[in-house]
C-alpha positions in Angstrom: -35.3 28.9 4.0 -33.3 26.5 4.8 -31.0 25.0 1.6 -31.0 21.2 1.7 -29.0 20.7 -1.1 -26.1 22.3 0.3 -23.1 19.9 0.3 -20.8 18.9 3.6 -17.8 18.5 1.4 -17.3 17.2 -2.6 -14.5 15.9 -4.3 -13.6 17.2 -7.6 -10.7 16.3 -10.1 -10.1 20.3 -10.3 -8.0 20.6 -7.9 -6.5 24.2 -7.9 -2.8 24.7 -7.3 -1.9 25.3 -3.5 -5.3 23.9 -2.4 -3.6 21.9 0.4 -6.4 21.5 2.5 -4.2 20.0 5.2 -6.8 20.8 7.9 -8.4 17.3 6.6 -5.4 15.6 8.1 -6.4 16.5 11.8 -9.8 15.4 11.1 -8.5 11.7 10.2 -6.1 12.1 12.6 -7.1 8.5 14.1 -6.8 7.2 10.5 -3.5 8.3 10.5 -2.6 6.8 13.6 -4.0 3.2 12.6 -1.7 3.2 9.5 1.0 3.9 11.0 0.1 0.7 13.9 -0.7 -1.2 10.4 2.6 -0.3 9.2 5.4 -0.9 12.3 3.0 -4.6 12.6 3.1 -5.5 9.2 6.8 -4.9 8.4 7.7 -8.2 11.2 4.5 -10.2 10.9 6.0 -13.6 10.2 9.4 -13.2 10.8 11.1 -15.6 13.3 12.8 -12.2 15.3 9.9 -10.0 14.8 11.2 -6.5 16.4 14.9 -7.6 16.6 15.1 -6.2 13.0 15.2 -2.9 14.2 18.7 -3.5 15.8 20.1 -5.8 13.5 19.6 -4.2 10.5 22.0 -1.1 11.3 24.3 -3.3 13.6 24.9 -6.1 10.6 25.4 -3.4 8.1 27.5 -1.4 10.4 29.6 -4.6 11.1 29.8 -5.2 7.3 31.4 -1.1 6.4 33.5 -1.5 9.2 35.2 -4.6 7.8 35.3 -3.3 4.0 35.8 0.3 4.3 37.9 0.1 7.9 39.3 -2.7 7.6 39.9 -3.6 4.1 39.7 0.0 2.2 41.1 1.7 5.6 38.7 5.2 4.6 39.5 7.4 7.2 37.1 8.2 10.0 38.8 11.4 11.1 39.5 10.1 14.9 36.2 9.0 15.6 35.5 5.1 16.6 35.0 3.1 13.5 31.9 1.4 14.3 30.3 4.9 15.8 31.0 6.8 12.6 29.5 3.9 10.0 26.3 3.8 12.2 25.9 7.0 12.4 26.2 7.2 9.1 24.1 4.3 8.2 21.1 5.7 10.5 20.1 8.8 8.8 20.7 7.1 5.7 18.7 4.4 6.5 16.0 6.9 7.8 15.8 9.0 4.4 16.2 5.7 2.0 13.2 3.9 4.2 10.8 7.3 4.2 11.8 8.0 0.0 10.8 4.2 -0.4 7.7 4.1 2.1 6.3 7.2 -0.1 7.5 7.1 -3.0 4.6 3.9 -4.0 2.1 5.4 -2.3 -0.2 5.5 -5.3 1.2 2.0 -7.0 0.6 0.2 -3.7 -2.2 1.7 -2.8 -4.3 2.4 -5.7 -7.5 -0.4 -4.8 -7.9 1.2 -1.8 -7.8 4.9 -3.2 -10.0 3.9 -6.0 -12.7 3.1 -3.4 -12.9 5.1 -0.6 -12.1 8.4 0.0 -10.0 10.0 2.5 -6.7 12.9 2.5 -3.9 10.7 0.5 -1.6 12.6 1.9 -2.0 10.3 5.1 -0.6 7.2 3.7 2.9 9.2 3.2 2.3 10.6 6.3 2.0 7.5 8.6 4.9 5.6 6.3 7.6 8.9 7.4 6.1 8.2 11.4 6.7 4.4 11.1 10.0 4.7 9.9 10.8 7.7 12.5 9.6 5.3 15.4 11.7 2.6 14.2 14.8 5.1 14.0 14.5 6.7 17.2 14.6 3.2 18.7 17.7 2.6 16.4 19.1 6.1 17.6 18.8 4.8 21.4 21.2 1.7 20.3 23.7 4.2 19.3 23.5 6.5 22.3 24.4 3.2 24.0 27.3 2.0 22.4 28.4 5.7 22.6 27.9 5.5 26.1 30.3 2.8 26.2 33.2 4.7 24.4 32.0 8.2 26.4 32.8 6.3 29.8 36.5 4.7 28.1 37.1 8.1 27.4 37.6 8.2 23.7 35.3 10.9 23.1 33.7 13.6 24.2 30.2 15.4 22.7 29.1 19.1 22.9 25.7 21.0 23.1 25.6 20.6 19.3 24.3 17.1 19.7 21.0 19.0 20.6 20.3 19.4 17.1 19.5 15.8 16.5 15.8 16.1 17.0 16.0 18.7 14.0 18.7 17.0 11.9 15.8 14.0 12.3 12.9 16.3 11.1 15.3 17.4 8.0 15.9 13.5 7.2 12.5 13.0 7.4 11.2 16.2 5.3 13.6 15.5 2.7 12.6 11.5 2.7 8.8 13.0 2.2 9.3 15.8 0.0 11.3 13.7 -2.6 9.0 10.5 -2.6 6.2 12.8 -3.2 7.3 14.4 -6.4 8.3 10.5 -7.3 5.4 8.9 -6.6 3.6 11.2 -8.9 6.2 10.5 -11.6 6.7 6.7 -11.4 3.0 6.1 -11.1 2.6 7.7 -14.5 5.6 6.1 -15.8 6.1 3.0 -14.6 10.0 2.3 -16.0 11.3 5.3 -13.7 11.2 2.6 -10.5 14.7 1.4 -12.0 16.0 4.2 -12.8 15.4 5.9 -9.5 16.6 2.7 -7.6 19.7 2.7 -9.5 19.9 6.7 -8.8 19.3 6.0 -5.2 22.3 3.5 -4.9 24.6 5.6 -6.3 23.3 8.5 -4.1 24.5 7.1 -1.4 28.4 6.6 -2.4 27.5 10.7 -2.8 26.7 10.9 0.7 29.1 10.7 4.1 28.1 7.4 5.1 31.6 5.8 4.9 33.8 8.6 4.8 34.1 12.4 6.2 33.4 15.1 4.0 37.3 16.1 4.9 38.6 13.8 2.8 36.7 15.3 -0.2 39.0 17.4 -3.1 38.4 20.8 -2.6 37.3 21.5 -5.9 34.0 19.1 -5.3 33.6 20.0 -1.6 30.3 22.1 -3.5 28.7 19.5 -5.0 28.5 17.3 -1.8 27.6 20.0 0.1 24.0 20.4 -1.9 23.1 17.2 -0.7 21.0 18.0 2.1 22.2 15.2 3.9 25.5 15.9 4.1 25.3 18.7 6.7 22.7 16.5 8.7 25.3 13.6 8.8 28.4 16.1 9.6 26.5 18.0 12.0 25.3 15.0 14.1 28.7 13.9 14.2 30.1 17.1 15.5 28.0 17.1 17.9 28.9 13.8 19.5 32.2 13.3 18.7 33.5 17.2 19.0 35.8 16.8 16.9 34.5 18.1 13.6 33.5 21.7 12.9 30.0 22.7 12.7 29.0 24.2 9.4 25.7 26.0 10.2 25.4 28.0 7.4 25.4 24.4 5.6 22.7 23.2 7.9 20.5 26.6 7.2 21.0 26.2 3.3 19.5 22.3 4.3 16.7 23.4 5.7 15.7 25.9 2.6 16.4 23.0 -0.2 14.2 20.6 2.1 11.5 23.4 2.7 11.0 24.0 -0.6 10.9 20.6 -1.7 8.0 19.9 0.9 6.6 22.5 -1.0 7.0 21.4 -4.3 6.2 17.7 -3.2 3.0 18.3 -1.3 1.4 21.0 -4.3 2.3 18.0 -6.6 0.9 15.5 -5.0 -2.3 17.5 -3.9 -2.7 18.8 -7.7 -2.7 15.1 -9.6 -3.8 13.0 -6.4 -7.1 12.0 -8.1 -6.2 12.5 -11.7 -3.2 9.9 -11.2 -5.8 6.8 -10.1 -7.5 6.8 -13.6 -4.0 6.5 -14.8 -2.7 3.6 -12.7 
């Protein structure tokens, strides 16, 4: 006989630990996708250059390091053009500070609608990390342009290394996502961490190669930079385009294991206190 009472699917605040269920994620798969349209719209609606943003952004702030730190401070950029080291420094820090923001609220800024209908949460960090990696890849194509231009004067030259970049992207990005998981977890239950962790996040920064080559770091703290996972994603990209840097893939490698497990961590987190966390907020 057949049992009517048999349930398609139930929601429970007993979540186990390790019960991803990611499989739900393909099934709202069109969700997904409408967030992230919702998201790349919302983030120019009203402005008077709309899209533009998404080239003026790096290009101002590249503009702005370049007079400051190369022109003022004179950091050294170990040979390669001034205005192609800060932006490439600036995108993939713009691309990890943008997907650790766009996650890391996920339940402060989002809490009505989680409190109402039910669908995967996981999607809302989801479609933030695609917005902001469609945004960068169009960023990305302004800098293969302007390193056109210098590739043509002859001032530099690349190698196969620059192959990497779709995977020094995913890296960014996993890190971006892993991180503002674990955060959004925290700061939703503890509201006064925001500050903190915006503070944190400045000062992260001056701890990353943005404005100056990991060569011009004392040996003796050479270590400590080179456990930020964005350090070999920065230096790695630049090798690849500019040639002129070694490649340090045994850097890159120990990258990809701190940013796998902090997926990990991040995503059993989030999973475990995803609807225990709305009665708190």
């Amino acid at each position: 006989m057949e049992n009517k009472d048999a349930w398609d699917w139930e929601i429970s605040s007993g979540t186990k630990w390790f019960q991803w269920r990611l499989s739900e994620i393909w099934h709202y798969k069109d969700l997904l996708l409408r967030f992230v349209r919702r998201d790349l719209i919302a983030n120019y609606q009203q402005t008077l250059l709309g899209p533009f943003w998404v080239f003026l952004q790096p290009v101002l702030t590249t503009l702005v390091y370049y007079l400051i730190f190369g022109r003022i401070v004179k950091v050294s950029t170990s040979g390669i053009p001034p205005i192609l080291f800060y932006l490439s420094g600036i995108l993939f820090w713009g691309y990890f500070s943008d997907c650790l923001n766009g996650t890391m609220y996920t339940f402060l800024q989002n809490a009505n609608v989680f409190s109402k209908v039910y669908f995967p949460r996981l999607i809302v960090p989801l479609s933030s990390v695609i917005s902001h990696t469609v945004r960068t890849v169009i960023q990305l194509l302004l800098f293969i342009f302007i390193y056109l231009y210098y590739f043509s004067q002859g001032e530099i030259t690349g190698s196969y290394y620059m192959l990497l970049t779709p995977v020094l992207l995913l890296i960014t990005a996993g890190f971006g996502l892993g991180a503002g998981l674990i955060v959004s977890v925290l700061t939703a239950r503890y509201r006064d961490l925001d500050y903190t962790l915006q503070f944190l996040l400045r000062l992260f920064m001056f701890a990353t190669p943005v404005v100056y080559p990991t060569s011009i770091v004392p040996e003796q703290y050479q270590i400590f930079f080179w456990l930020n996972p964005l350090t070999a994603v920065i230096e790695t990209f630049r090798a690849g385009f500019f040639s002129n840097e070694p490649v340090y893939i045994m850097h890159l490698l120990f990258s990809c294991v701190e940013v796998l497990l902090l997926i990990l961590v991040g995503i059993t987190l989030f999973k475990k206190q995803e609807l225990k966390v709305i009665d708190v907020i």
